[in-house]
C-alpha positions as CSV (number, residue, x, y, z in Angstrom):
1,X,14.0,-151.0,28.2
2,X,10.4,-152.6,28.1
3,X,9.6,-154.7,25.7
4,X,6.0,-156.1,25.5
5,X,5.0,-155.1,22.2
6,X,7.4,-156.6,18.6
7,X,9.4,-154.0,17.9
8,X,10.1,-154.2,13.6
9,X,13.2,-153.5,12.4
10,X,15.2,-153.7,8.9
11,X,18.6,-153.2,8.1
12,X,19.9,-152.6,4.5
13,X,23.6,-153.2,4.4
14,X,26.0,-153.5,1.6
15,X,27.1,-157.2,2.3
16,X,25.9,-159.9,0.5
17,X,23.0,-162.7,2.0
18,X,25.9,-164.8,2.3
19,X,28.0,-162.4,4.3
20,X,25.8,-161.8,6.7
21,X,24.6,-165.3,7.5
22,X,28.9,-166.0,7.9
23,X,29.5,-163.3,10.1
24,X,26.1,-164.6,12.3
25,X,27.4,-168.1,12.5
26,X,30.7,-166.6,13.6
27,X,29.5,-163.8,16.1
28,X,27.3,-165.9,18.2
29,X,27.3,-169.4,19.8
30,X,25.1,-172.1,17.8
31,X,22.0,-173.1,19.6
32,X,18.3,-173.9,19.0
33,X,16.1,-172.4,21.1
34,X,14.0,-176.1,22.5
35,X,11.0,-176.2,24.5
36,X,13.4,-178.3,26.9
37,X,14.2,-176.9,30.2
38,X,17.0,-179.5,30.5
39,X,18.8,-178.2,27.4
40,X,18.4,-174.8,28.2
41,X,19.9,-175.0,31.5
42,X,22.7,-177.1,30.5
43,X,23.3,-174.2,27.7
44,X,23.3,-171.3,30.4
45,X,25.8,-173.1,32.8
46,X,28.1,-173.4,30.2
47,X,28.4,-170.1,29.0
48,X,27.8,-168.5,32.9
49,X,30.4,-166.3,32.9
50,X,30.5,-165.0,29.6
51,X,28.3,-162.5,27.5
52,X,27.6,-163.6,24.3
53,X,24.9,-163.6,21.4
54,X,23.5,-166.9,20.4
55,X,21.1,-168.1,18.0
56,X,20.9,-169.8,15.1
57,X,21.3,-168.8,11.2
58,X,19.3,-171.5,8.9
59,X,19.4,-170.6,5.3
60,X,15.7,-172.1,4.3
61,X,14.6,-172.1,0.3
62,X,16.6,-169.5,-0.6
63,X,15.6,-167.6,2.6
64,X,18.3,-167.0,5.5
65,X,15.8,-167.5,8.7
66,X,17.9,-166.1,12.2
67,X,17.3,-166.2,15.5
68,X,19.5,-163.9,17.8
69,X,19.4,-163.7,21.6
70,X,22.0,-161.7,24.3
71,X,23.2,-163.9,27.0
72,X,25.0,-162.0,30.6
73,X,27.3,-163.2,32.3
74,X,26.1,-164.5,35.8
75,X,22.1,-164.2,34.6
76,X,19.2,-166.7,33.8
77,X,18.0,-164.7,31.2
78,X,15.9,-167.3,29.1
79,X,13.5,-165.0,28.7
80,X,14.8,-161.8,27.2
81,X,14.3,-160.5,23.7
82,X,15.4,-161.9,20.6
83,X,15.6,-161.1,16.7
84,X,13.2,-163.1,14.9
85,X,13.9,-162.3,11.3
86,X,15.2,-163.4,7.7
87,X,18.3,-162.4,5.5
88,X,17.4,-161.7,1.8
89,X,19.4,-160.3,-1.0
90,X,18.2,-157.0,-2.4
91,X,16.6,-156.4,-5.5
92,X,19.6,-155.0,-6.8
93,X,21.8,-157.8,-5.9
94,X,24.5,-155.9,-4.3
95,X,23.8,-156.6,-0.3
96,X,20.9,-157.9,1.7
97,X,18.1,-156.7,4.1
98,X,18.1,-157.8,7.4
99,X,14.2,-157.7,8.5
100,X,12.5,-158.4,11.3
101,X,11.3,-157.8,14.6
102,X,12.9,-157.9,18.2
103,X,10.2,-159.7,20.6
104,X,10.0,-161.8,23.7
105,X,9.3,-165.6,23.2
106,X,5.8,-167.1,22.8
107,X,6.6,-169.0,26.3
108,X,7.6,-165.8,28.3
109,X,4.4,-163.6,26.8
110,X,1.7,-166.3,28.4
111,X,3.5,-166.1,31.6
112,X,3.3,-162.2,31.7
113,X,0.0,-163.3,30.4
114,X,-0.9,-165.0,33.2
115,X,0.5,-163.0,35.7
116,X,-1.8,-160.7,34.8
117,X,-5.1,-162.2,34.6
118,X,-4.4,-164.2,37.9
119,X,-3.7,-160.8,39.7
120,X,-6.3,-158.7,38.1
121,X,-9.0,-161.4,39.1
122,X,-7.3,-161.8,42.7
123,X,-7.8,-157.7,42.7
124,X,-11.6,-157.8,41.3
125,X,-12.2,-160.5,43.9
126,X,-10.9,-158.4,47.0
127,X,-13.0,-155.5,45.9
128,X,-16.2,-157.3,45.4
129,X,-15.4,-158.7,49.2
130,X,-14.8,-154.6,49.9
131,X,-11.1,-155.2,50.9
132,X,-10.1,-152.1,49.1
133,X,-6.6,-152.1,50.8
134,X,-5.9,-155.6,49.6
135,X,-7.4,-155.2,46.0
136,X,-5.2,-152.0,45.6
137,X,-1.6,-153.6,46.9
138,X,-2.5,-156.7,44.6
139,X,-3.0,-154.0,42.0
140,X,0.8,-153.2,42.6
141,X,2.0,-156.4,43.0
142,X,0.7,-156.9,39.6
143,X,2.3,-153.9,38.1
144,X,5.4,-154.6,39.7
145,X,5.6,-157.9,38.4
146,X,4.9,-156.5,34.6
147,X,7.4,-154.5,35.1
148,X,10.1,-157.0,36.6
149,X,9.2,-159.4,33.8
150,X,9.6,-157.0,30.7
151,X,12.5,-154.9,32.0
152,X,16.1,-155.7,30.3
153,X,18.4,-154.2,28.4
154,X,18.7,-157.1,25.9
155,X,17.1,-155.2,23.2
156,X,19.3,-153.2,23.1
157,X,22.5,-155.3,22.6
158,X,20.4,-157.0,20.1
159,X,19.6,-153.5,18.0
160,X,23.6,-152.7,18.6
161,X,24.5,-155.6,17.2
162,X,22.1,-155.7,14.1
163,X,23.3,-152.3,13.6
164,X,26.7,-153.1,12.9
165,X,25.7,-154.5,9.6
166,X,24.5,-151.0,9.0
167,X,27.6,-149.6,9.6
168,X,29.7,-151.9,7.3
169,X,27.3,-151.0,4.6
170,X,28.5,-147.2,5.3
171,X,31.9,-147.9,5.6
């Protein structure tokens, strides 16, 4: 699925804040998403040949704050989609509402970013020199690249998997 746009999404489900921050923390593998290349590397080869969710559940002033990411087996994926979101209890105070949205990292958006607007200027350059062939192949090396960059499936383990708190709620 593409993703280049956050996608919102809210989940009502019958367990409690504290439920849902326990079943998280005991779904996925516990890691901080750093700025560190190092660290993110040395997280990937060690869970290479497994598929598993990670993140991290943080409860913050009341507030449960989660990150939640899809890893494949066998894939550099550092870049796929993620939840972004909180756990709160609802008014009623007989489950909680898992809200937020499913987006691509802030680092992985300036790169498409970039892509972008390095390509498109490479494109307006080869027309203004009257290359038309060139400015129109650039054109699809551009879209090709968009589309190699937002092209995954991870939002959609990460929707599955949020929406098995829906379920329990129904059950």
């Amino acid at each position: 699925m593409f993703l280049l746009f956050p996608k919102k999404i809210r989940i009502t489900t019958s367990l409690t804040a504290k439920q849902c921050r326990e079943k998280m923390t005991r779904d996925m593998v516990e890691y901080t998403r750093r700025p560190s290349l190092v660290a993110a590397s040395s997280f990937i080869k060690a869970h290479r040949l497994e598929n598993c969710y990670y993140g991290s559940c943080v409860k913050k002033d009341g507030v449960i704050n989660s990150e939640i990411f899809y890893h494949r087996a066998k894939k550099h994926d550092g870049s796929s989609a993620g939840f972004f979101g909180t756990v709160t209890k609802t008014e009623d105070g007989k489950g909680a509402v898992i809200e937020g949205m499913i987006r691509r990292t802030a680092w992985s958006m300036a790169m498409i970013s970039t892509w972008f607007t390095v390509t498109f200027l490479f494109a307006v350059l080869l027309t203004v020199l009257k290359i038309t062939i060139g400015a129109v192949v650039t054109l699809g090396v551009m879209a090709a690249g968009i589309v190699l960059m937002t092209y995954d499936r991870s939002e959609s383990y990460i929707r599955d998997y949020l929406k098995q708190f829906e379920d329990i709620g129904k059950s």
